[in-house]
ROVEXZA-665421 format. One line per 2 residues: number of its first residue (from 1); their letters; for each residue x, y, z of N, C-alpha, C, CB. Coordinates in nm, 2 decimals. Glycine has a CB too. Example, Ala and Ser with C-alpha at 12.3 -4.5 7.8 and 13.67 -1.06 7.14 Angstrom:
REM residues 2
1	as	1.32/-0.57/0.78/1.23/-0.45/0.78/1.32/-0.33/0.78/1.13/-0.45/0.90 | 1.28/-0.22/0.71/1.37/-0.11/0.71/1.29/0.00/0.79/1.41/-0.06/0.57
This chain:
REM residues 190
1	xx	0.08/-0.12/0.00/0.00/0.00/0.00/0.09/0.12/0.00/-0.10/0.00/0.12 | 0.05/0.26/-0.08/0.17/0.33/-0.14/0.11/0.43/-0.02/0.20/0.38/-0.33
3	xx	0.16/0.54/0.05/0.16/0.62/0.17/0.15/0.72/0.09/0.27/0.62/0.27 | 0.09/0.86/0.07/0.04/1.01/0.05/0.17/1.06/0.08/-0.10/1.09/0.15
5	xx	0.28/1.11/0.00/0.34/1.20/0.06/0.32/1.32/0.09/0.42/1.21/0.01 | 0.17/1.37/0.10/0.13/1.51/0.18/0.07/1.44/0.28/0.02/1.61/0.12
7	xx	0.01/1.36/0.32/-0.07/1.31/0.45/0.02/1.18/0.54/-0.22/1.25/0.40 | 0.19/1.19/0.48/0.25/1.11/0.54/0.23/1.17/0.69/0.38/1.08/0.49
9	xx	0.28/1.05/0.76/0.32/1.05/0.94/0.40/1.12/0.98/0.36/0.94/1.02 | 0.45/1.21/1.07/0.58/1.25/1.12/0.66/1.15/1.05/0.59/1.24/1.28
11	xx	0.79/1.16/0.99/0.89/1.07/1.02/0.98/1.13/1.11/0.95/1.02/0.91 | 1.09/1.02/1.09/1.20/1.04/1.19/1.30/1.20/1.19/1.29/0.91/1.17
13	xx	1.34/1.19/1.00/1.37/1.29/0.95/1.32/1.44/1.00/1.33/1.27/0.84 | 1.17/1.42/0.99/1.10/1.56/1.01/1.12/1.59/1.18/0.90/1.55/0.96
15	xx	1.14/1.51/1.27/1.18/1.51/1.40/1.30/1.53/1.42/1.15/1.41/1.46 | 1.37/1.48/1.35/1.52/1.54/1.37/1.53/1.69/1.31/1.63/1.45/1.28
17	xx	1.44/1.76/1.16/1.40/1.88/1.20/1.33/1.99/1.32/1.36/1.88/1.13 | 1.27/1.92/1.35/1.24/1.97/1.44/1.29/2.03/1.53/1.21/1.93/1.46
19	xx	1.42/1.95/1.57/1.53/1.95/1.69/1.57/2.09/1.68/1.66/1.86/1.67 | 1.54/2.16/1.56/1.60/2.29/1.49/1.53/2.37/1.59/1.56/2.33/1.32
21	xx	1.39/2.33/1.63/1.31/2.48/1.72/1.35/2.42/1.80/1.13/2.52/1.73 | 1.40/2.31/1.89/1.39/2.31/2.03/1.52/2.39/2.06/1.38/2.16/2.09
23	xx	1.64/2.38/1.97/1.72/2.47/1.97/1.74/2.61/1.97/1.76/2.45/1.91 | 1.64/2.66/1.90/1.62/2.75/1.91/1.55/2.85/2.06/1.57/2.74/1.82
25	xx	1.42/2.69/2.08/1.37/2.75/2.24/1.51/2.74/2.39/1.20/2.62/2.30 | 1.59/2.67/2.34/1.72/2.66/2.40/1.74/2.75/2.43/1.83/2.62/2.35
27	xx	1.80/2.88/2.35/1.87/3.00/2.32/1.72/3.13/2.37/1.95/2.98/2.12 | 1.62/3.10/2.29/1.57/3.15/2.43/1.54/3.17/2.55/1.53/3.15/2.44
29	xx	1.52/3.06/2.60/1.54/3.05/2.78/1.62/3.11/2.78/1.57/2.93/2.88 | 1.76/3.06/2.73/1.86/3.14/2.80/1.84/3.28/2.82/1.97/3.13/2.74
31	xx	1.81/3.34/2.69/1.77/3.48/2.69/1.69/3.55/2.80/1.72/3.50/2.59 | 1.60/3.43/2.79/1.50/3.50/2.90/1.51/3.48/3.00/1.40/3.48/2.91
33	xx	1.60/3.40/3.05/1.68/3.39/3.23/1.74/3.48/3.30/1.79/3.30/3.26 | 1.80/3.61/3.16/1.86/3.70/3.21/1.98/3.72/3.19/1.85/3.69/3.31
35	xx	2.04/3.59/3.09/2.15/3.57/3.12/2.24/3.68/2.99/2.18/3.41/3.13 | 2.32/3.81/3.03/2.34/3.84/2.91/2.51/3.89/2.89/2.22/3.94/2.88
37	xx	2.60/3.76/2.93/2.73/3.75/2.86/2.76/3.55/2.82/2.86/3.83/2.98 | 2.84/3.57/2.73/2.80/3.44/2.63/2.91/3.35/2.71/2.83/3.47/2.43
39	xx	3.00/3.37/2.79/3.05/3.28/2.92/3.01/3.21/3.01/3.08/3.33/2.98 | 3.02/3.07/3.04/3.01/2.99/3.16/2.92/2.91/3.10/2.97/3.05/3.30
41	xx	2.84/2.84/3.20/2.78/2.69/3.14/2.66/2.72/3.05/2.72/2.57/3.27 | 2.56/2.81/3.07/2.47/2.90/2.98/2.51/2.94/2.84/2.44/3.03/3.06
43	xx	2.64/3.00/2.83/2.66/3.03/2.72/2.70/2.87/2.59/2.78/3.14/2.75 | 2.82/2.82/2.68/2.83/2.67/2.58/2.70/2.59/2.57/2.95/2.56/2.65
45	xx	2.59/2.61/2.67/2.50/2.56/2.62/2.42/2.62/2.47/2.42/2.55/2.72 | 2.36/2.73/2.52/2.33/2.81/2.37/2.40/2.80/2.28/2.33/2.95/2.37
47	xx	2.52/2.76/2.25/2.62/2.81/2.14/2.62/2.64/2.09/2.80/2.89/2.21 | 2.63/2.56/2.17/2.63/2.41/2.13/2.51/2.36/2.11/2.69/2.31/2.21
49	xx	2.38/2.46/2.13/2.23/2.43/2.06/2.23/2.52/1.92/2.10/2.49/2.17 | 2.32/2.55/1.93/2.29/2.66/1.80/2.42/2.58/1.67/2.35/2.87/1.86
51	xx	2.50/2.54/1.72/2.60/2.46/1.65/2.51/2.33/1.62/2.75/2.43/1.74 | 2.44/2.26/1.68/2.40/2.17/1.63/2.26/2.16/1.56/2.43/2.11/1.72
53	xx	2.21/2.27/1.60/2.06/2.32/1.49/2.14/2.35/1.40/1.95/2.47/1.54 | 2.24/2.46/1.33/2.24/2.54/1.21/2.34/2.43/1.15/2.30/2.73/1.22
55	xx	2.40/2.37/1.19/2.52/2.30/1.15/2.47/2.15/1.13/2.64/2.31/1.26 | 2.48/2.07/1.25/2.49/1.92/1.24/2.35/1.88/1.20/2.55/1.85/1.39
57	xx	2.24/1.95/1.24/2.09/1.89/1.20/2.09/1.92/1.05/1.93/1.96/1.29 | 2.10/2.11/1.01/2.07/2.15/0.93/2.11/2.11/0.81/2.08/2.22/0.95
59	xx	2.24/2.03/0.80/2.33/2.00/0.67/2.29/1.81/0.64/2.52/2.04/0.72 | 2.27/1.79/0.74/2.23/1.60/0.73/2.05/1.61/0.73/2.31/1.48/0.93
61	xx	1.95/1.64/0.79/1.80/1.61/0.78/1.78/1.60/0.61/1.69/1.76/0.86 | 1.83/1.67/0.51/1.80/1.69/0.37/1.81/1.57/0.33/1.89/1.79/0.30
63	xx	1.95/1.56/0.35/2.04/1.44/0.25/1.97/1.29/0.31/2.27/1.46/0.29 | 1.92/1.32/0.45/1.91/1.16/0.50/1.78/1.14/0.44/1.92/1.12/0.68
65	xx	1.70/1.27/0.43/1.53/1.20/0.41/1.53/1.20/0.24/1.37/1.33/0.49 | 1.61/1.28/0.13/1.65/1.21/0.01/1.68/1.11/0.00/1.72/1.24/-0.05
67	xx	1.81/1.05/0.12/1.89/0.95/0.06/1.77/0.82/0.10/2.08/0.94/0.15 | 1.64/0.84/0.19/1.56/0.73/0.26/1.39/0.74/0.14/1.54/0.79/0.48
69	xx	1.42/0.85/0.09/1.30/0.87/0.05/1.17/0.90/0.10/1.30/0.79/0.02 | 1.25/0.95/0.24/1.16/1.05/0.32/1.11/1.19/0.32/1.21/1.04/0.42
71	xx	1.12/1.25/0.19/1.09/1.41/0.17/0.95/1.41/0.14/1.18/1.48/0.03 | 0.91/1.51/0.19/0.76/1.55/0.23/0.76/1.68/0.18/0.71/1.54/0.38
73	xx	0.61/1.74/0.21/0.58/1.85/0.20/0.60/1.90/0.35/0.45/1.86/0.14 | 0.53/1.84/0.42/0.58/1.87/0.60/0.68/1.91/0.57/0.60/1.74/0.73
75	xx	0.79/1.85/0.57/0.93/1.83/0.60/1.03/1.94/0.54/0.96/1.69/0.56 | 0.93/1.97/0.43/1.01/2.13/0.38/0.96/2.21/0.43/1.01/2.18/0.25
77	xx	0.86/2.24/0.50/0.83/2.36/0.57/0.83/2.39/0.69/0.74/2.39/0.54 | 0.91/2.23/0.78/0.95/2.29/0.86/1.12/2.27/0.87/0.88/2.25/0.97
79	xx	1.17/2.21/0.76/1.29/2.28/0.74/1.30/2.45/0.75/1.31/2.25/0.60 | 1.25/2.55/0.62/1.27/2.66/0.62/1.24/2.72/0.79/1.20/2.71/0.51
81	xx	1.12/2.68/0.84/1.07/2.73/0.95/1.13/2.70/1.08/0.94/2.70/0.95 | 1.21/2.60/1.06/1.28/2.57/1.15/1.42/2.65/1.14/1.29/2.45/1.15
83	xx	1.47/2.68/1.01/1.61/2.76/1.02/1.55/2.90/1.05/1.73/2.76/0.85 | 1.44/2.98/1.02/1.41/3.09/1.05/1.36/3.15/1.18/1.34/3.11/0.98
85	xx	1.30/3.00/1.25/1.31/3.05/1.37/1.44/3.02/1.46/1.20/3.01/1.43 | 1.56/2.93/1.42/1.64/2.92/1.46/1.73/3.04/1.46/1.67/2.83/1.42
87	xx	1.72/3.12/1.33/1.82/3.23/1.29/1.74/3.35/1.40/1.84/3.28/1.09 | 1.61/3.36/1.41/1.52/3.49/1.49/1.63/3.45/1.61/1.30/3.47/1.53
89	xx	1.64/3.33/1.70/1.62/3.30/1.79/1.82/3.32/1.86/1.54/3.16/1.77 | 1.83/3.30/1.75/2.00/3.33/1.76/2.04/3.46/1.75/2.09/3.27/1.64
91	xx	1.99/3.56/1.65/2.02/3.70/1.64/1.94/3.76/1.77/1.96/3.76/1.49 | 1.84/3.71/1.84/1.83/3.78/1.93/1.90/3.76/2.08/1.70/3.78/1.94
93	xx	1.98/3.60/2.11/2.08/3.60/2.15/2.20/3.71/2.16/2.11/3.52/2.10 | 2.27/3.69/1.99/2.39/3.75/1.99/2.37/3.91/2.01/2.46/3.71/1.84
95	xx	2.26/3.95/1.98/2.22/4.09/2.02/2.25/4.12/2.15/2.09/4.11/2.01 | 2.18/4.00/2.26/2.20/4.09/2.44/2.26/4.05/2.46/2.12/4.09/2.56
97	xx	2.35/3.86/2.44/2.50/3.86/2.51/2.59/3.85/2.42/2.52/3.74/2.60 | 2.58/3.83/2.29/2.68/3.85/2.18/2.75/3.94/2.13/2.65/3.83/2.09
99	xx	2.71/4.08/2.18/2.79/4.24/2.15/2.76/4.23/2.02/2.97/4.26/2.19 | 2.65/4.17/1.97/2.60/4.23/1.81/2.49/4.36/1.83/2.51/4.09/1.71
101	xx	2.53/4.43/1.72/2.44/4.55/1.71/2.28/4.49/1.70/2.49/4.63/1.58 | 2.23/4.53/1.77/2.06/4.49/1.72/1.97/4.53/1.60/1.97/4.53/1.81
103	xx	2.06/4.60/1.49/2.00/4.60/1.38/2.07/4.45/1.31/2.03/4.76/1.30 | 2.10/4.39/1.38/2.13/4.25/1.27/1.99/4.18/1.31/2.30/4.13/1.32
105	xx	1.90/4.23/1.40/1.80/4.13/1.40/1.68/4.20/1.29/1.73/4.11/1.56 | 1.73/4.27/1.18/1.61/4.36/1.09/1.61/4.23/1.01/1.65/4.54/0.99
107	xx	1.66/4.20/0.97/1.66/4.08/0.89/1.60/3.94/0.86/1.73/4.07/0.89 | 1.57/3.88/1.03/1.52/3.79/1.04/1.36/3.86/1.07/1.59/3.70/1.14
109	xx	1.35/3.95/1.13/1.23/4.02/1.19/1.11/4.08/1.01/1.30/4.20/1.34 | 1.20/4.09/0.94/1.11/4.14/0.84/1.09/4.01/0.75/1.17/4.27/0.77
111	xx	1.23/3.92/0.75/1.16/3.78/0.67/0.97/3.74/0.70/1.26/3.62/0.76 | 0.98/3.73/0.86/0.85/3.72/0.93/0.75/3.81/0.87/0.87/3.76/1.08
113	xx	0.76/3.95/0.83/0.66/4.05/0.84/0.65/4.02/0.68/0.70/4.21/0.92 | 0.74/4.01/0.60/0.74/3.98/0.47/0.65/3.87/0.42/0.87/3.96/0.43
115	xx	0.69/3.78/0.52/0.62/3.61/0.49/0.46/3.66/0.50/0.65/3.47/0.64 | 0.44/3.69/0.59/0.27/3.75/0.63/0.18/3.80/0.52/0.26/3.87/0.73
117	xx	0.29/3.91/0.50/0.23/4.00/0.36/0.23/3.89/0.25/0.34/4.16/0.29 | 0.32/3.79/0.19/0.28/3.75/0.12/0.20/3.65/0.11/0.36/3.75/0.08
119	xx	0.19/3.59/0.23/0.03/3.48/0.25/-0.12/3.51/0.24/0.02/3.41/0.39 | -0.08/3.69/0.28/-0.19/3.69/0.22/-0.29/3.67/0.06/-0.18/3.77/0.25
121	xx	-0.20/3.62/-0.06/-0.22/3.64/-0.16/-0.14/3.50/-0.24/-0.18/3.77/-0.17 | -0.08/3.48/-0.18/0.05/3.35/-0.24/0.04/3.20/-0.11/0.27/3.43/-0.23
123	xx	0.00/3.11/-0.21/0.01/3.01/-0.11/0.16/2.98/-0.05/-0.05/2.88/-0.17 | 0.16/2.92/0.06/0.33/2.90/0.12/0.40/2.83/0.00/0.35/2.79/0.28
125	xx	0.33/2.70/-0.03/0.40/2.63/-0.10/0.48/2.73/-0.23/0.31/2.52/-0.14 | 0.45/2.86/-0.29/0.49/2.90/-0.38/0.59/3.03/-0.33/0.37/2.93/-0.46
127	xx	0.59/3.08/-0.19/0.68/3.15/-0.17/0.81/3.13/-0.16/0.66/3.20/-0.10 | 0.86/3.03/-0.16/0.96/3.01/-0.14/1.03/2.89/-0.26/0.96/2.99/-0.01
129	xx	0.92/2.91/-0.35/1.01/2.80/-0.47/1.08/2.89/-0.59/0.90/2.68/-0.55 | 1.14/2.83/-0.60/1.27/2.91/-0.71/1.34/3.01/-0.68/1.22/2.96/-0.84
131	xx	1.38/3.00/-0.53/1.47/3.10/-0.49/1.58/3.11/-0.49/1.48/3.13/-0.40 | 1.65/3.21/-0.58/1.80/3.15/-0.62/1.94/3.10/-0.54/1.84/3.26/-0.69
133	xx	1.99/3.08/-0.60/2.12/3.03/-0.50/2.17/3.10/-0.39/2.23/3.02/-0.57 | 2.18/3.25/-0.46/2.25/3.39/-0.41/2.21/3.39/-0.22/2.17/3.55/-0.52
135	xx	2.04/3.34/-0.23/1.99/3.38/-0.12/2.04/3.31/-0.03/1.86/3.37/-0.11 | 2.06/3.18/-0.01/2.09/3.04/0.04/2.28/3.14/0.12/2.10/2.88/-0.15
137	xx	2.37/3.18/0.03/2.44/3.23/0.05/2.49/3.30/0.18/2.41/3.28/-0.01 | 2.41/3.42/0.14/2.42/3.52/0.21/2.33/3.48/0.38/2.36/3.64/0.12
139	xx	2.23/3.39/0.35/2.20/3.34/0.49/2.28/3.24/0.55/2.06/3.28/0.50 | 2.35/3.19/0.52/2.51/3.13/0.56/2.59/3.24/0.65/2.61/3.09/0.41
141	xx	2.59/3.33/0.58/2.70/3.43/0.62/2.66/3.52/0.76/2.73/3.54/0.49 | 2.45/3.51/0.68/2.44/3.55/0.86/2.44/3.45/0.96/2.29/3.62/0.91
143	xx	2.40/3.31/0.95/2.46/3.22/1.09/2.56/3.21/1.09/2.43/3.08/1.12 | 2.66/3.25/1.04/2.82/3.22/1.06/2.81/3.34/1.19/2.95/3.24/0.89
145	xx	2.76/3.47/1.16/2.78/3.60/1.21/2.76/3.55/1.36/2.68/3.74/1.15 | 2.61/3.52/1.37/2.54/3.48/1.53/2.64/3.38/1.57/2.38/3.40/1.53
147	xx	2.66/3.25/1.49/2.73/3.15/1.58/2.87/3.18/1.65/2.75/3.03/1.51 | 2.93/3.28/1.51/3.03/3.38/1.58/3.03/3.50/1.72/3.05/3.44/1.48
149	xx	2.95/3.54/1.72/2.86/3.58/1.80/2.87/3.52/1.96/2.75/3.55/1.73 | 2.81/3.40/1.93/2.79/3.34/2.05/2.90/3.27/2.09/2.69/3.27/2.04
151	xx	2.97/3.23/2.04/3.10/3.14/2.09/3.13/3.20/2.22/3.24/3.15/1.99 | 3.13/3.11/2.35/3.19/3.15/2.47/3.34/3.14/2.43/3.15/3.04/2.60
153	xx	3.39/3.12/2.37/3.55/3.12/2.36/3.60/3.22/2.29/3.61/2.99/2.31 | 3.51/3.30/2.24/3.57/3.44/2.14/3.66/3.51/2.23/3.43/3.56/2.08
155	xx	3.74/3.56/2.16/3.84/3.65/2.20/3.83/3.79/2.18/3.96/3.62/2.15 | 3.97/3.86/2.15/3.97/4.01/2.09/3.97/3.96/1.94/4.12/4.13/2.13
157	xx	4.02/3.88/1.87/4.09/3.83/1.72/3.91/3.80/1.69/4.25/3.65/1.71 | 3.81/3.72/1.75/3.65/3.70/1.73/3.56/3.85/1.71/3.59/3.60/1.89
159	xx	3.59/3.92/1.82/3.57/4.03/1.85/3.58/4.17/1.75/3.64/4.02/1.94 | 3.69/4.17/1.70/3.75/4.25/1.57/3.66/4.15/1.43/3.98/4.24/1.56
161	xx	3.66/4.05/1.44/3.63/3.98/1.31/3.48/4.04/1.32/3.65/3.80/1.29 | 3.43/4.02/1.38/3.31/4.06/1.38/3.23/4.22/1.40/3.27/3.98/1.46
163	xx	3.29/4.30/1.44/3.29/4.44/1.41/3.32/4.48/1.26/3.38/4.51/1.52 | 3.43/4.41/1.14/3.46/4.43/1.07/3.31/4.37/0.92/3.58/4.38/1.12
165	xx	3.27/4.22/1.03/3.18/4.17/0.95/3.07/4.19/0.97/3.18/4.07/0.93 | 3.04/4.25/1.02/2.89/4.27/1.10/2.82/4.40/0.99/2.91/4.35/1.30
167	xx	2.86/4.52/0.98/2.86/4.61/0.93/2.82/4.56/0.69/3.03/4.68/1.01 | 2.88/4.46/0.70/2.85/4.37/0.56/2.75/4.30/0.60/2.96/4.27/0.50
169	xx	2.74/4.21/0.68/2.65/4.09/0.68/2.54/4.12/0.66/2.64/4.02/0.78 | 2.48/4.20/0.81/2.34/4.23/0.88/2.29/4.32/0.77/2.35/4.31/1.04
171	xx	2.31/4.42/0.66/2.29/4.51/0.58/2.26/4.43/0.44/2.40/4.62/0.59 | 2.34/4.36/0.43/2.30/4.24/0.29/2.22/4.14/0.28/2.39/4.16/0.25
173	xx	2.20/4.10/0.42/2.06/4.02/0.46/1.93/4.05/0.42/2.05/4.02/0.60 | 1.95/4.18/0.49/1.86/4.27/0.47/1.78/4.29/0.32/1.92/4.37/0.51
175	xx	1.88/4.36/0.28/1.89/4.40/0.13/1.79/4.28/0.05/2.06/4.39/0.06 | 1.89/4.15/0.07/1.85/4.02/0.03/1.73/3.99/0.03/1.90/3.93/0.10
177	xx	1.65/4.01/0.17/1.50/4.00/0.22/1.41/4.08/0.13/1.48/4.05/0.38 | 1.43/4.21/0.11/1.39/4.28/0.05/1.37/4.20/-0.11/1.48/4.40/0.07
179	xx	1.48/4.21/-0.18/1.50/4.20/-0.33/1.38/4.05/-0.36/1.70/4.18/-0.37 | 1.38/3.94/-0.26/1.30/3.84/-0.28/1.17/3.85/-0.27/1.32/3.76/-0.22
181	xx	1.16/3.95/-0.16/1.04/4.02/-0.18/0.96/4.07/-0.28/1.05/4.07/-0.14 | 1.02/4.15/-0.35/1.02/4.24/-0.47/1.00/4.13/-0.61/1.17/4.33/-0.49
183	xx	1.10/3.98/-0.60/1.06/3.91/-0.65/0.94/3.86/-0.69/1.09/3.87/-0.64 | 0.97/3.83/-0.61/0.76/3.75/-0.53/0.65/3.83/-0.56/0.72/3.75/-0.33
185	xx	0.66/3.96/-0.56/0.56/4.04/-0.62/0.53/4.03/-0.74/0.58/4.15/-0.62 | 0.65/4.06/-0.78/0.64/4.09/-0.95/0.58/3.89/-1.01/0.87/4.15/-1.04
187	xx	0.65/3.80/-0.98/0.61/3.65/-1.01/0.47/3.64/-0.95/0.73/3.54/-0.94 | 0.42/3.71/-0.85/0.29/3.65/-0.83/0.17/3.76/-0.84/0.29/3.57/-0.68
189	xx	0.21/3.88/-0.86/0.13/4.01/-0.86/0.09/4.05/-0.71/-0.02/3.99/-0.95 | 0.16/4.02/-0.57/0.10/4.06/-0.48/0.06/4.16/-0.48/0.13/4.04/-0.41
């Protein structure tokens, strides 16, 4: 008997995405305990929930549920939704104990406000298909920023790198959010 790949079951795959939000609610608590320098057992926790959401889940869930034949519709949408709330959840970290400027959170915060506007008019399934490579990119460069960010072991040499990169990143993100936007209009008439 063949299984609906829209009305499949949880699989295991989509649970190992998942792991993405609990990581993310990780790095919240923390936030919301008060805690706001990225040192001592609080910080390597956040930083090793965030290394293993953006990194170890994010790069293997794809390839294992291709390589099993476990790709869904579920399963891509809480992919994306899981890296976006993982990236909200990190930029607002690296913001209160990461010594990132808090305009690096414009970027994840308007993805959100962007997404809205366009559901009103575009089903999900269509916002986010055929997004070019470029995008994929540059949202690399912002979790590199946060996880940089967050590292309890950063130094002055972490510290300089990221005053240097910050000032590119958070502003091209941005940009980025925007221009797909603008896509999306014009491809769907919003």
């Amino acid at each position: 008997m063949a299984v609906d790949r829209k009305r499949a079951p949880v699989t295991a795959v989509d649970a190992m995405t998942l792991t993405r939000g609990f990581a993310g609610a990780v790095l919240v608590g923390i936030l919301a305990s008060g805690v706001r320098h990225r040192g001592g057992m609080a910080g390597w926790l956040g930083w090793s929930s965030l290394v293993y959401g953006s990194i170890v889940c994010d790069w293997l869930d794809g390839p294992i549920a291709r390589r099993i034949g476990a790709t869904s519709d579920l399963g891509t949408l809480l992919d994306l939704e899981s890296d976006s709330w993982l990236t909200l959840a990190s930029g607002a970290s690296a913001a209160a104990w990461g010594d990132l400027p808090a305009y690096c959170l414009a970027a994840p915060v308007v993805r959100y406000i962007l997404l809205l506007a366009a559901l009103r008019k575009t089903p999900y399934s269509r916002i986010y298909s055929g997004e070019p490579h470029w995008a994929r990119h540059t949202g690399i460069a912002q979790g590199a920023l946060f996880t940089a960010a967050l590292a309890p072991f950063g130094g002055r040499f972490t510290r300089r790198a990221l005053r240097l990169a910050t000032p590119i990143i958070a502003p091209m993100q941005f940009i980025v959010m925007v221009l797909l936007y603008r896509r999306l209009r014009r491809t769907y008439e919003i």
